[in-house]
N, CA and C of each residue as an Amber inpcrd file, in Angstrom:
protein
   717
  77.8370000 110.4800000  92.4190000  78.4320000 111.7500000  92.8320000
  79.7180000 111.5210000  93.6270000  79.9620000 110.5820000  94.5720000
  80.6460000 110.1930000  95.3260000  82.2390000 110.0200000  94.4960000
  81.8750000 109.0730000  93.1120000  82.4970000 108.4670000  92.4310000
  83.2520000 109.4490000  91.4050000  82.7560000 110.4240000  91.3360000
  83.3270000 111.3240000  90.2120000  84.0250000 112.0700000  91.6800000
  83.4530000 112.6040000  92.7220000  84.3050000 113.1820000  93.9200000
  86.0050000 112.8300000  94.1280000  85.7250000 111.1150000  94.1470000
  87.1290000 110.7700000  94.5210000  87.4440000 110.5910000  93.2610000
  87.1800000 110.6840000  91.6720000  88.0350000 110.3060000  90.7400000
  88.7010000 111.7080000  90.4890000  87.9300000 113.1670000  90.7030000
  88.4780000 114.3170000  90.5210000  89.2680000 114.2460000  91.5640000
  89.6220000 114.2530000  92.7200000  90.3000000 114.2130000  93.6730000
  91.9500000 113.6820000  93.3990000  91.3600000 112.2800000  93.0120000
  92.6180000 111.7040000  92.3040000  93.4400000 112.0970000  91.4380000
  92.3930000 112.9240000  90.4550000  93.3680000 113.3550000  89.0840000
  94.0690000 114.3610000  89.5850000  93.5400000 115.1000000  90.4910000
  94.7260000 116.2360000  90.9180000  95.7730000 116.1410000  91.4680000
  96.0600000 114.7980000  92.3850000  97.5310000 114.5310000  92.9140000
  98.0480000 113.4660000  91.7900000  97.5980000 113.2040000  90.8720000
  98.2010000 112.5300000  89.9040000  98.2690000 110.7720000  90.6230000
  97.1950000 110.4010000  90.9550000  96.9680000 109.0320000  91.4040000
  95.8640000 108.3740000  90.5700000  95.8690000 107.2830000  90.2410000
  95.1370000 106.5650000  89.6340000  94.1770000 105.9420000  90.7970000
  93.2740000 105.5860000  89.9070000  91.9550000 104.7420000  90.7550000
  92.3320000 103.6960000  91.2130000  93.6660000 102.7430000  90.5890000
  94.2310000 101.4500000  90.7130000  94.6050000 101.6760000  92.0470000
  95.6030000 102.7960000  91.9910000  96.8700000 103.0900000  92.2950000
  95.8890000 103.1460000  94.1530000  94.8810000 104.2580000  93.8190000
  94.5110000 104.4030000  95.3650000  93.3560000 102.7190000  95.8300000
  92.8510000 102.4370000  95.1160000  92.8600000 101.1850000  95.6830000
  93.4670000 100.0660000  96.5390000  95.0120000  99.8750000  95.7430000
  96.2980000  99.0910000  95.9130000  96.2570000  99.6960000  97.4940000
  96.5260000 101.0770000  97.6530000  97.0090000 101.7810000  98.7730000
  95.9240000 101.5850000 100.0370000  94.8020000 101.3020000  99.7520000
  93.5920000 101.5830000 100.3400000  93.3080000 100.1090000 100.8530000
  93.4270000  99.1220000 100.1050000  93.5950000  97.5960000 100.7090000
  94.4130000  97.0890000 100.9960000  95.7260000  97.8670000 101.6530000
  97.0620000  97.6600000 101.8880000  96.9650000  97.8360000 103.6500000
  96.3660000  98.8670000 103.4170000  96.5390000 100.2820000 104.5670000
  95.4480000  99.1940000 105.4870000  93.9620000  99.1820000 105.1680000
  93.2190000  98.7080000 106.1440000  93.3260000  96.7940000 105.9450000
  94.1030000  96.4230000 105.6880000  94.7250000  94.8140000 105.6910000
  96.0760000  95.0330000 106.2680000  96.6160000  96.0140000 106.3670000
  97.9130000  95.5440000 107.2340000  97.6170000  96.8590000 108.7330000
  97.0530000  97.8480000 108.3520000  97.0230000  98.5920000 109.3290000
  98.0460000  99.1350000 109.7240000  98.9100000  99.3280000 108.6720000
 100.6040000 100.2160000 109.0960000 101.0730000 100.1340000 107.7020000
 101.7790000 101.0290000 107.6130000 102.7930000 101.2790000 106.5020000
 103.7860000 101.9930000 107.3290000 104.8390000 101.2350000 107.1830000
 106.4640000 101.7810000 107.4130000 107.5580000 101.9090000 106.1060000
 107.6960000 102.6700000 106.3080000 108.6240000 103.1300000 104.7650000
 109.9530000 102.1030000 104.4720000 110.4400000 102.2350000 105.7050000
 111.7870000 101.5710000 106.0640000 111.3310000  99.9200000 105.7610000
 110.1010000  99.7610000 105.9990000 109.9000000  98.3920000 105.9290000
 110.1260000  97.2850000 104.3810000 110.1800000  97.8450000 103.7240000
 110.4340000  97.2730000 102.3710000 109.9040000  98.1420000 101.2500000
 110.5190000  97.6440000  99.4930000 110.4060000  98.6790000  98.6500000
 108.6350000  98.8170000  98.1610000 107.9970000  97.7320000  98.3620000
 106.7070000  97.6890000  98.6660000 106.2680000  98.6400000  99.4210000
 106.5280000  98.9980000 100.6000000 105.8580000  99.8790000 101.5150000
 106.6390000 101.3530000 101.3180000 107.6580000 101.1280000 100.9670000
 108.0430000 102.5110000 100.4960000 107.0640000 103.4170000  99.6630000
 107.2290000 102.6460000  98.3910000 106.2220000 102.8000000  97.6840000
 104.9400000 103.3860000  97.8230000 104.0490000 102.4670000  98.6110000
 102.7460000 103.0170000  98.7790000 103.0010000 103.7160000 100.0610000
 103.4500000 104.1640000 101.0650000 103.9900000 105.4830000 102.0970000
 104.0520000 106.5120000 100.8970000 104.8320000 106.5510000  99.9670000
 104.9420000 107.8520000  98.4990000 103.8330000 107.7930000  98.3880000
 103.1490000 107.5240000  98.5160000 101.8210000 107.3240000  97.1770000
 100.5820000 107.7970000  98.4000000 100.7100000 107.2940000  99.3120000
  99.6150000 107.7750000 100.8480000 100.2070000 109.0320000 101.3220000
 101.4670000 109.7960000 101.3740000 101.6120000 111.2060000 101.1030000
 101.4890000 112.0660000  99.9160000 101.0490000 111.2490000  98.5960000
 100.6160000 111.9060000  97.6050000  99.3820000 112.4970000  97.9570000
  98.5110000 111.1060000  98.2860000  97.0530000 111.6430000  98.3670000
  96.2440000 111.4190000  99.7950000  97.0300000 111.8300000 101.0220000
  97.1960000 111.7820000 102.5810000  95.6160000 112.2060000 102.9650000
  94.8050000 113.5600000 101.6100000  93.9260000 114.2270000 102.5040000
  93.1490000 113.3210000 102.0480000  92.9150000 112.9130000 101.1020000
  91.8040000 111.8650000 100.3880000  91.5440000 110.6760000 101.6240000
  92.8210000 110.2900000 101.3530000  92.9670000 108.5870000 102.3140000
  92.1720000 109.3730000 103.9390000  92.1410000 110.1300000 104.4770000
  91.9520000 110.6460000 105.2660000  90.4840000 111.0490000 105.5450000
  90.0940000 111.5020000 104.4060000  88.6860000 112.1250000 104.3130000
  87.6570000 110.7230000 104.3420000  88.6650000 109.9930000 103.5430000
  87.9240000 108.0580000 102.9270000  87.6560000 107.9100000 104.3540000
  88.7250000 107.3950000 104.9370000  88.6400000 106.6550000 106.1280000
  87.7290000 107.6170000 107.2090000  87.3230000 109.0680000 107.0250000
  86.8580000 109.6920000 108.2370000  85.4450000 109.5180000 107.8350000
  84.8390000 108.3920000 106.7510000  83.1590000 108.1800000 106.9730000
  82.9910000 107.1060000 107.9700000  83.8590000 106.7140000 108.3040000
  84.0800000 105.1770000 108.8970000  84.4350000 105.1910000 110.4260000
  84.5210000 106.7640000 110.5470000  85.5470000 106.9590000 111.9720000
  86.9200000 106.4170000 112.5090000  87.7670000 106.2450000 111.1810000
  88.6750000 105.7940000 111.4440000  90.1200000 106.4020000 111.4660000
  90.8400000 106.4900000 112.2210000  91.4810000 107.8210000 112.6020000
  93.0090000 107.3790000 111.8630000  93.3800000 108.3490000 111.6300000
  95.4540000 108.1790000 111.0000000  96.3840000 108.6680000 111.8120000
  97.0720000 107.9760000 111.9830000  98.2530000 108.6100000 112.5790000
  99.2210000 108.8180000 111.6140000  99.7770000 109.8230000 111.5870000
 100.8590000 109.4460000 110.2980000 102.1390000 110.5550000 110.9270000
 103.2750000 109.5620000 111.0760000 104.4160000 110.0960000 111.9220000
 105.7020000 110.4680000 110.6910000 105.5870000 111.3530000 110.0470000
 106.3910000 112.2570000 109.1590000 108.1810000 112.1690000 109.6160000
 108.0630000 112.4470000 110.8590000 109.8170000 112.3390000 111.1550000
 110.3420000 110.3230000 110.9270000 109.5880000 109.7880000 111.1100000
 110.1160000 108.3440000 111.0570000 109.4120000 107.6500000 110.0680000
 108.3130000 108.3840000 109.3710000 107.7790000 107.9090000 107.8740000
 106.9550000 106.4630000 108.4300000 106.1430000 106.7410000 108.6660000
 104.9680000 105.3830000 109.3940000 103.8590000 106.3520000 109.6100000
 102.4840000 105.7810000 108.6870000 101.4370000 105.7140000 108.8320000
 100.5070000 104.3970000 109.6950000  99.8400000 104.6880000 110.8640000
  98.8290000 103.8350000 111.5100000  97.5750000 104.4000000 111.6090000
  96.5440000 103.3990000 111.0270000  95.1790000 103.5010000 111.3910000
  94.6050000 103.0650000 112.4770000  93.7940000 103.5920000 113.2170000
  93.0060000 103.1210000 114.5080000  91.4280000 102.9120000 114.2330000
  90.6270000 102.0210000 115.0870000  89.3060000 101.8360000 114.5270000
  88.7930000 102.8210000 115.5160000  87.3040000 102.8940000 115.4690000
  86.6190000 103.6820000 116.5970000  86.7170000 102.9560000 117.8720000
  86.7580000 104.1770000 118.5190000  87.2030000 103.4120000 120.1610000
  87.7530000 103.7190000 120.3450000  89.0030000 102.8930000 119.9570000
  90.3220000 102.6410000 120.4000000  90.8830000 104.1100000 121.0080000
  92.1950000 103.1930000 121.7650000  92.4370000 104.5680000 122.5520000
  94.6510000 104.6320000 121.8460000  94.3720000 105.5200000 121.3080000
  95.2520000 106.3040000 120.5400000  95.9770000 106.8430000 121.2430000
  97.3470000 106.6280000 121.8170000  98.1770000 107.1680000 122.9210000
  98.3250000 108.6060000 122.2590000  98.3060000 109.8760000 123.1070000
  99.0940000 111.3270000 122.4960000  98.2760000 111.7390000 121.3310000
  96.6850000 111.0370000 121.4660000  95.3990000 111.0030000 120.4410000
  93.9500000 111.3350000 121.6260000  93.4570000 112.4520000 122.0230000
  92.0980000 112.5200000 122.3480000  90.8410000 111.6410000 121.4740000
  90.3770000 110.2430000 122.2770000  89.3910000 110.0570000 121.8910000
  88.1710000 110.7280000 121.5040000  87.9100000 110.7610000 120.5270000
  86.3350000 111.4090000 120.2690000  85.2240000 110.9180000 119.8790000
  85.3910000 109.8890000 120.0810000  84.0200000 108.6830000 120.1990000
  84.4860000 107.5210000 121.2090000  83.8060000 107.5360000 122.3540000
  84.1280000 106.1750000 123.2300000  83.3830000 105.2560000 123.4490000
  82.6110000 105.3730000 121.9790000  81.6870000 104.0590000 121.9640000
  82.2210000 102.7050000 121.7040000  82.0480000 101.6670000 122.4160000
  82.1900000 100.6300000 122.1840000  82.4300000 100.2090000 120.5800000
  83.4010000  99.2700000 120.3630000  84.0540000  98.3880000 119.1590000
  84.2960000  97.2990000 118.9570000  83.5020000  96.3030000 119.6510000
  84.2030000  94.6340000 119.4100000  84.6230000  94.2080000 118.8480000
  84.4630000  94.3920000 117.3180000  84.6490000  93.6800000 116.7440000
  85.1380000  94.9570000 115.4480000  84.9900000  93.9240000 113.4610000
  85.3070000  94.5190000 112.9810000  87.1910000  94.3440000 112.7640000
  88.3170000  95.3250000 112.5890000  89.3830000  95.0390000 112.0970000
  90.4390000  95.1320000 113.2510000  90.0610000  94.1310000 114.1330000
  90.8890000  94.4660000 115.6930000  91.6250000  92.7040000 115.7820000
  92.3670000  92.8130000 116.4000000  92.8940000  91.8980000 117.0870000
  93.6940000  91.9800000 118.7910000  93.4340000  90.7740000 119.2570000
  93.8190000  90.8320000 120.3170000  94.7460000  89.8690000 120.9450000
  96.5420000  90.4010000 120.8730000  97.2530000  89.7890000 121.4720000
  97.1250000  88.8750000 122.3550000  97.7610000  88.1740000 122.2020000
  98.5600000  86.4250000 123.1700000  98.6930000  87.5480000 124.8480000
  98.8880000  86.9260000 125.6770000  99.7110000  87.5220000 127.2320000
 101.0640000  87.7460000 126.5200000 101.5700000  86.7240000 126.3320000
 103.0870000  86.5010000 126.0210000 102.9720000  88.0210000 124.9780000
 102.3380000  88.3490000 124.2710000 102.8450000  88.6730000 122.8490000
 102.8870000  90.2930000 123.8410000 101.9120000  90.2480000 124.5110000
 101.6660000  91.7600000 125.3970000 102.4250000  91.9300000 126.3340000
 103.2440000  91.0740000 126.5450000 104.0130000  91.0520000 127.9980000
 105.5570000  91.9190000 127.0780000 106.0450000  91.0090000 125.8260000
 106.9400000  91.6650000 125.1980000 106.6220000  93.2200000 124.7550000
 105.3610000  93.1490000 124.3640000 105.2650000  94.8450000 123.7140000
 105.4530000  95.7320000 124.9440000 105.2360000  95.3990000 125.9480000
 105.2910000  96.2640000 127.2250000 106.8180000  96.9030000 127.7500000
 107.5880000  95.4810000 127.3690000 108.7180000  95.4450000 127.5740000
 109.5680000  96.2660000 126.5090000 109.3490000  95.7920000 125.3090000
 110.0220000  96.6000000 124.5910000 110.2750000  97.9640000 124.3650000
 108.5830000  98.4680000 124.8620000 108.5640000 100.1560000 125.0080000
 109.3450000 100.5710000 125.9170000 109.5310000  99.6670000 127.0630000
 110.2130000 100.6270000 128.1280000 111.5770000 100.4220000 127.6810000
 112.1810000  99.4670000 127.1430000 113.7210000  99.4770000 126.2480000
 113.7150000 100.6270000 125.9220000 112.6480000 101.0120000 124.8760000
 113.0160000 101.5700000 123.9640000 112.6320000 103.2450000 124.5730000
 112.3720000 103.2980000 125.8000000 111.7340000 104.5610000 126.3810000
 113.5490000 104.8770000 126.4530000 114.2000000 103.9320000 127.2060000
 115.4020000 103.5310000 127.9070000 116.5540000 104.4380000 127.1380000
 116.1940000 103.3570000 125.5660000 117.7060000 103.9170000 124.7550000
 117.3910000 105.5410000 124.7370000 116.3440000 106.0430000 124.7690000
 116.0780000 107.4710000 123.8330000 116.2310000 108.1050000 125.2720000
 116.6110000 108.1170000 126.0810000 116.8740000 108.9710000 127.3410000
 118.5290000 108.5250000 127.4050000 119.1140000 107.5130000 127.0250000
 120.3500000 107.6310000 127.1090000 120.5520000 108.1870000 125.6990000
 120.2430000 107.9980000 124.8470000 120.4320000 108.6660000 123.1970000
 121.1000000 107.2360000 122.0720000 120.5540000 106.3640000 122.7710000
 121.2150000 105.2600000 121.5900000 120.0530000 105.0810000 121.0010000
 119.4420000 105.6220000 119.8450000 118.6360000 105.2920000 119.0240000
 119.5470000 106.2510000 117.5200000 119.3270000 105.4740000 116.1920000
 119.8010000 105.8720000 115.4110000 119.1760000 107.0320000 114.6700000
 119.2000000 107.4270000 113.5440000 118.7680000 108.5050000 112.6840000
 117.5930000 108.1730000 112.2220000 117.3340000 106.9600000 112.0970000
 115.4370000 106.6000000 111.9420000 114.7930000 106.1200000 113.2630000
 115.5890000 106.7800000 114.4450000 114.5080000 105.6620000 115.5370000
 114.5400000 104.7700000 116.4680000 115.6740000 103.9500000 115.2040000
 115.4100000 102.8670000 115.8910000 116.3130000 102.2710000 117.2090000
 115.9270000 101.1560000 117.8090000 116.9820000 100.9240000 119.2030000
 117.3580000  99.6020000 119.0750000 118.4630000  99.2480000 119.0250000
 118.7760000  97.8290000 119.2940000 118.7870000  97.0590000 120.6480000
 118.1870000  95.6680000 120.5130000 118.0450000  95.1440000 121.8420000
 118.6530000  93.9580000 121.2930000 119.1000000  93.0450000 122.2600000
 119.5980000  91.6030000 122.4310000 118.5910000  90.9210000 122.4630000
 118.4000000  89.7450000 122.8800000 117.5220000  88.8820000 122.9600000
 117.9270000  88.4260000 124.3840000 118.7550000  88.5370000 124.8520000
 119.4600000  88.6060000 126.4050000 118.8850000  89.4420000 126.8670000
 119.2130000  90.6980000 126.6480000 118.7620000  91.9640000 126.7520000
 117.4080000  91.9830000 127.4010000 116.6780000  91.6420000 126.3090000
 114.9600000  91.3630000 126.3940000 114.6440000  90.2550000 127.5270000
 115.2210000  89.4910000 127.3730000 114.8190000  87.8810000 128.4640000
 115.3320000  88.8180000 129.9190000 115.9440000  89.8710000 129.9730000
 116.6890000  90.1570000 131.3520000 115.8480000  91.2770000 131.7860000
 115.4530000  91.6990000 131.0970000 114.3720000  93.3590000 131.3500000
 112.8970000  92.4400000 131.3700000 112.7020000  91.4040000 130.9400000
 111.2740000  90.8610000 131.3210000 111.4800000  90.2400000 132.5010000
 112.4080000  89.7560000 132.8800000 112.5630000  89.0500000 134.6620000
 112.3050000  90.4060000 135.3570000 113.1710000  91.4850000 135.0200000
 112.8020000  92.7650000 136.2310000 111.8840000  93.2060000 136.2200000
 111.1520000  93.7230000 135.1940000 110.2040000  94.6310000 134.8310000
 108.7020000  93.9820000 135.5460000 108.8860000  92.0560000 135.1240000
 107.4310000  91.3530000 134.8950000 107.3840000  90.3690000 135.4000000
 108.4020000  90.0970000 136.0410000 109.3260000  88.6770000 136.0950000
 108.5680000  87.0930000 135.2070000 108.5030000  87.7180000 134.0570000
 108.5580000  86.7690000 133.1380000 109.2470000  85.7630000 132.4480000
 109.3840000  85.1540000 131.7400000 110.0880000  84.7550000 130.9820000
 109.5510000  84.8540000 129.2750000 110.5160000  84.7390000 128.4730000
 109.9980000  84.5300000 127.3800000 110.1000000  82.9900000 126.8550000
 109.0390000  82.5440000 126.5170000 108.8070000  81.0250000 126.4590000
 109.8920000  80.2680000 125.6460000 110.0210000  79.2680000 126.3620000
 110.9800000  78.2600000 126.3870000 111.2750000  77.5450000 124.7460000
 110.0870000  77.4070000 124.4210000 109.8300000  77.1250000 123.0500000
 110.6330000  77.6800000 121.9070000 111.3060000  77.5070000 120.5170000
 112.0180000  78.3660000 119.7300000 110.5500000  78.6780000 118.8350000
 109.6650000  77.5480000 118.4820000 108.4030000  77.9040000 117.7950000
 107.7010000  78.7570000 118.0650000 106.9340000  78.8040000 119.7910000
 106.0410000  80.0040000 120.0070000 107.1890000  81.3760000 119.8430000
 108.7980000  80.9090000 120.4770000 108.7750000  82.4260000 120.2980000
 108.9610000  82.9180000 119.1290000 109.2500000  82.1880000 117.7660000
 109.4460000  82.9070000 116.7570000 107.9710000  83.6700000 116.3200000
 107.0600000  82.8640000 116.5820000 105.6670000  83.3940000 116.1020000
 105.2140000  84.6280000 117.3590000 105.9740000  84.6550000 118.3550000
 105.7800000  86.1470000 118.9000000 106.5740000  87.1560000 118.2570000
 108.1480000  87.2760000 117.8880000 108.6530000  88.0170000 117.2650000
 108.4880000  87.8450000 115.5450000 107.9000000  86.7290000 114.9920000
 107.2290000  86.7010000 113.5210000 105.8240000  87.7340000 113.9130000
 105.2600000  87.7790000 114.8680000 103.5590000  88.5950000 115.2610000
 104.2230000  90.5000000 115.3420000 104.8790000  90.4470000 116.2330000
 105.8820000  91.8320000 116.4920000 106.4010000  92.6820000 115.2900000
 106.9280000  91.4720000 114.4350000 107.8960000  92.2600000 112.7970000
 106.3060000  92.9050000 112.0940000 105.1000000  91.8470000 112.4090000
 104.0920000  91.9320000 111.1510000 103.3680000  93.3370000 111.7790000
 103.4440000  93.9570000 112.9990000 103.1350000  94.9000000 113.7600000
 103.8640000  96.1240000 113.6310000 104.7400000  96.0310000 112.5680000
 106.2930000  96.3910000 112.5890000 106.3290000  97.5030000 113.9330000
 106.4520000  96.6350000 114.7940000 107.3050000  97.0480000 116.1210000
 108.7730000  96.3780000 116.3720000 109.1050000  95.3450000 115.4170000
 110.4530000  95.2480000 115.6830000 111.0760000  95.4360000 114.1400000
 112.1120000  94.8080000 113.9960000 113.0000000  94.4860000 112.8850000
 114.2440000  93.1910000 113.3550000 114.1800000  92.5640000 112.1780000
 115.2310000  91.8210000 112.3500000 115.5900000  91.3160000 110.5310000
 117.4740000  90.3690000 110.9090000 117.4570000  89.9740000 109.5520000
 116.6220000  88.7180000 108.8230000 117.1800000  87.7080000 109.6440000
 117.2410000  86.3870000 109.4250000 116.0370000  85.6870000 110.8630000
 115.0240000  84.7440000 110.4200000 114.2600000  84.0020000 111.3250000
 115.3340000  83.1820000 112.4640000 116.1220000  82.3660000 111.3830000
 116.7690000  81.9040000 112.2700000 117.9340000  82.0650000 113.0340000
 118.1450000  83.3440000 112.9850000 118.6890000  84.1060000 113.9730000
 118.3370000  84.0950000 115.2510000 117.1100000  84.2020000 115.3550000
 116.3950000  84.0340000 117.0390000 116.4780000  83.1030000 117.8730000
 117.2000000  81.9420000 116.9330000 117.5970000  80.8360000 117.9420000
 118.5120000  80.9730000 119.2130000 119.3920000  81.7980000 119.0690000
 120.3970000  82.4630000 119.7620000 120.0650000  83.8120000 120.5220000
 120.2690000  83.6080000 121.6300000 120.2940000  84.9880000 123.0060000
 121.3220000  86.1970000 122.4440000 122.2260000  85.5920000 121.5270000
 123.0940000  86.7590000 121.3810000 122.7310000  87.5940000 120.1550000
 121.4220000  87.0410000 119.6100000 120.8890000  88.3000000 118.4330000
 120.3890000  89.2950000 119.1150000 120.0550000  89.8820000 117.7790000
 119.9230000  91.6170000 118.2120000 118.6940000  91.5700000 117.2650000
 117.5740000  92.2480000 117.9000000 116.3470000  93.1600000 116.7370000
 116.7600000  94.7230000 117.1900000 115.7740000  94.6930000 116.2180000
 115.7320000  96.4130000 116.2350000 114.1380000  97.0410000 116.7780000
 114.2300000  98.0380000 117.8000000 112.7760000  98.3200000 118.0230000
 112.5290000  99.2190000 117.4600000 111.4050000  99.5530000 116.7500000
 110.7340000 100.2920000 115.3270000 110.2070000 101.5810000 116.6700000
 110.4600000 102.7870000 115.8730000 109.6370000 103.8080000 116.7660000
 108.5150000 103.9830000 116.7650000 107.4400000 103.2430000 115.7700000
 106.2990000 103.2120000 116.1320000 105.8350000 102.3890000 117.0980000
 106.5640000 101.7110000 118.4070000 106.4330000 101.1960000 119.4230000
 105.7180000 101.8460000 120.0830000 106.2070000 103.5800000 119.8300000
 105.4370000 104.8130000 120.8760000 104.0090000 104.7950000 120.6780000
 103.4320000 103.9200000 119.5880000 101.9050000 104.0010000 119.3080000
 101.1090000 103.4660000 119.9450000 102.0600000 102.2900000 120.4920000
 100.5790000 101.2950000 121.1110000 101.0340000 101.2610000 122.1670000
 102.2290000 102.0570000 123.3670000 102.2180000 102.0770000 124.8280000
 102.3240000 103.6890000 125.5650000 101.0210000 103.6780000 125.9110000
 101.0750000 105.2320000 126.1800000 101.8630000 105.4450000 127.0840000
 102.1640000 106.7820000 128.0230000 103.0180000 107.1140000 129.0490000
 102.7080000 106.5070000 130.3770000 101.1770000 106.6500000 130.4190000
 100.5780000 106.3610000 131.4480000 101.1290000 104.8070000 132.0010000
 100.9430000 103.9790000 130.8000000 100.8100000 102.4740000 131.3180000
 102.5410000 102.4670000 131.3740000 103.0700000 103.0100000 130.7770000
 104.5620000 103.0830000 130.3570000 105.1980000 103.0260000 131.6300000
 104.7520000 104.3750000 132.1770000 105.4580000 104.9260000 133.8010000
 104.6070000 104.0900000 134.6890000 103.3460000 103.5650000 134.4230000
 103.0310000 102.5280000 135.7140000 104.1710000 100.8840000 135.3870000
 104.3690000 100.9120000 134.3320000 105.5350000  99.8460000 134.6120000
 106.7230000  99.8280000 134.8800000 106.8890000 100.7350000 134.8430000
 108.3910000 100.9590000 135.6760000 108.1630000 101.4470000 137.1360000
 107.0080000 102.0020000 136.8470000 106.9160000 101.9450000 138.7890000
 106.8130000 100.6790000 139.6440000 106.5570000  99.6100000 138.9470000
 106.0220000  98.1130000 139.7410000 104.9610000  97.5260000 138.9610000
 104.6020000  97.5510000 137.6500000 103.5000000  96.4990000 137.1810000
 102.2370000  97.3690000 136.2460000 102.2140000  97.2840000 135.3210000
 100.9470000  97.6970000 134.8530000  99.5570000  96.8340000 135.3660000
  98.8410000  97.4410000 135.5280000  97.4680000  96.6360000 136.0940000
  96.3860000  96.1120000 134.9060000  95.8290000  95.2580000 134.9390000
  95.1730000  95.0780000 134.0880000  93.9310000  96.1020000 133.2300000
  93.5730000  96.9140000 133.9740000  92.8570000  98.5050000 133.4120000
  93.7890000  99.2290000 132.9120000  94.9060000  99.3340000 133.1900000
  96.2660000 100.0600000 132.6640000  96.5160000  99.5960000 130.8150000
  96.6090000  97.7800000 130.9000000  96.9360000  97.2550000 129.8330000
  96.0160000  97.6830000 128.7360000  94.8520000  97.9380000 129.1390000
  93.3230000  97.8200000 128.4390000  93.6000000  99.2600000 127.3160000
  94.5480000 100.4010000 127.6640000  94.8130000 101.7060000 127.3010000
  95.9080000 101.1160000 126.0300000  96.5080000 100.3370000 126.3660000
  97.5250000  99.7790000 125.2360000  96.7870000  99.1820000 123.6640000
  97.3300000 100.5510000 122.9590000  96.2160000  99.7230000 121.3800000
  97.3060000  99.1810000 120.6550000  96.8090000  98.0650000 120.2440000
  97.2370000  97.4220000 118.8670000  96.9090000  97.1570000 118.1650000
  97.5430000  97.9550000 116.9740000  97.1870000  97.3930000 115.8040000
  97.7110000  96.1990000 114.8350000  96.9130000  95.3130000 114.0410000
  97.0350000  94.2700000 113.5970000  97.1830000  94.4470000 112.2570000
  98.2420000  93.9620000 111.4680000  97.9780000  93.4440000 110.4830000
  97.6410000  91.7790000 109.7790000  97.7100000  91.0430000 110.5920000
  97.3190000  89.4960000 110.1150000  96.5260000  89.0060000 109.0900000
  97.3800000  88.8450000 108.2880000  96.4920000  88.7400000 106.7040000
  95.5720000  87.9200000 106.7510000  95.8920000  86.5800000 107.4230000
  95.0560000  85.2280000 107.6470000  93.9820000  85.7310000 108.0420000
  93.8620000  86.4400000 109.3520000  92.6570000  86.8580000 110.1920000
  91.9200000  87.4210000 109.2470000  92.7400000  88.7270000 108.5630000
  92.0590000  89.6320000 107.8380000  91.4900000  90.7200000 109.0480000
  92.6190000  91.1530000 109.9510000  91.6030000  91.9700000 111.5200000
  92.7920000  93.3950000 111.4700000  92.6210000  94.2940000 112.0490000
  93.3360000  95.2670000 112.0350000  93.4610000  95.4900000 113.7640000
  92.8800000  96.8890000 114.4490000  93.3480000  97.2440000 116.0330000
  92.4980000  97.0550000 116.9260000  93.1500000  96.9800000 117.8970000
  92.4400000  96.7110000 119.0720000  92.6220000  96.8760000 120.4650000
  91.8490000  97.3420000 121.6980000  92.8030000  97.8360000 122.4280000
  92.8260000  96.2590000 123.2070000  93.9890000  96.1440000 124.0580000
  94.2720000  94.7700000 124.6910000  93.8480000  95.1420000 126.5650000
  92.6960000  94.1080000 126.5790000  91.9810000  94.1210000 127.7420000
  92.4870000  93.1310000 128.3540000  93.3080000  92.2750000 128.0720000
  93.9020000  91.1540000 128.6880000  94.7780000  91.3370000 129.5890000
  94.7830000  90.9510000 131.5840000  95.5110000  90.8260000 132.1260000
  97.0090000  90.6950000 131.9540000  98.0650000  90.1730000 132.0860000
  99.3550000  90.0420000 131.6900000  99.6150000  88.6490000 132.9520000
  98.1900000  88.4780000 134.0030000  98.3100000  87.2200000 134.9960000
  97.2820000  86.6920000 135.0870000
């Protein structure tokens, strides 16, 4: 019964069984679709606003919630639990496990940072027609001394695999890997940044420090193919 449900379903937005499959092991293996992100994800973004109520109804036996941000064309899934910034939880039962991952310090120390960049440009108005905000890599190393007084690690390896972890999150953009060797590149911060740092933890870091119960409100979602894990909220200190 189930099976003829979603095949009638399908035939009416003109989607194939393939077609919502492809979309359906895309979506909960990467846990984001950004349009802007390549002709791949373009693609299935068309194809997940073809059939938005389906994918929706699928994922709501599972309790698994959508975000889907229409002005900047990015769909994110959240697991149960999780806490969904500008999203009322409606189940706060516990989630350990399942399609979550849980950021590095380092990797959480940047996402923290970047939101408040990117809180930054959109109150002065330098964000472009999709969103997005450009930062330096100067930029970034100079707002993590104030903000955290961090650094971003010394290493060119770990940090590429923090901003290689960031692109796969698509919270940033960039062209070239080895571009990052240099302080004087530029990424781009993706507006779905606004997903995984709510206001709360947002404005406690610019007041002097997010606290570690603060960080715990910060969800991320994962796509890591290797892992095979999707979101999670990050309970990890930042000390």
């Amino acid at each position: 019964m189930l099976d003829n449900y979603i095949n009638e379903a399908l035939a009416s937005v003109q989607v194939t069984r393939q077609e919502f499959s492809e979309l359906m092991i895309r979506l909960l293996d990467y846990g984001v679709l950004c349009r802007d992100e390549s002709q791949t994800e373009a693609m299935l973004y068309d194809r997940y606003v073809q059939c938005a109520a389906l994918v929706e109804e699928y994922l709501a036996v599972l309790n698994v919630r959508v975000q889907h941000d229409r002005q900047f064309f990015f769909v994110r899934i959240f697991p149960p639990g999780a806490n969904v910034p500008g999203v009322p939880d409606d189940d706060s039962s516990p989630f350990n496990h399942g399609f979550r991952v849980r950021p590095s310090q380092h990797e959480v120390a940047v996402i923290l940072v970047l939101r408040a960049e990117y809180q930054k440009s959109l109150r002065e108005g330098q964000v472009d027609e999709k969103g997005r905000a450009m930062l330096s890599l100067e930029g970034l190393a100079i707002a993590m001394n104030n903000l955290l007084k961090r650094q971003l690690p010394e290493g060119l390896v770990e940090r590429k695999q923090i901003f290689r972890r960031l692109k796969q999150l698509r919270l940033i953009q960039y062209q070239l890997e080895d571009d990052l060797d240099s302080d004087e590149s530029w990424i781009s911060i993706q507006p779905s940044i606004t997903s995984f740092v709510g206001e709360e933890v947002l404005q406690a870091l610019v007041e002097g420090g997010a606290s570690g119960e603060q960080t715990q409100r910060i969800t991320s979602v994962g796509d890591d193919s290797t892992e095979n894990e999707g979101a999670a909220d990050i309970n990890e200190e930042l000390s």
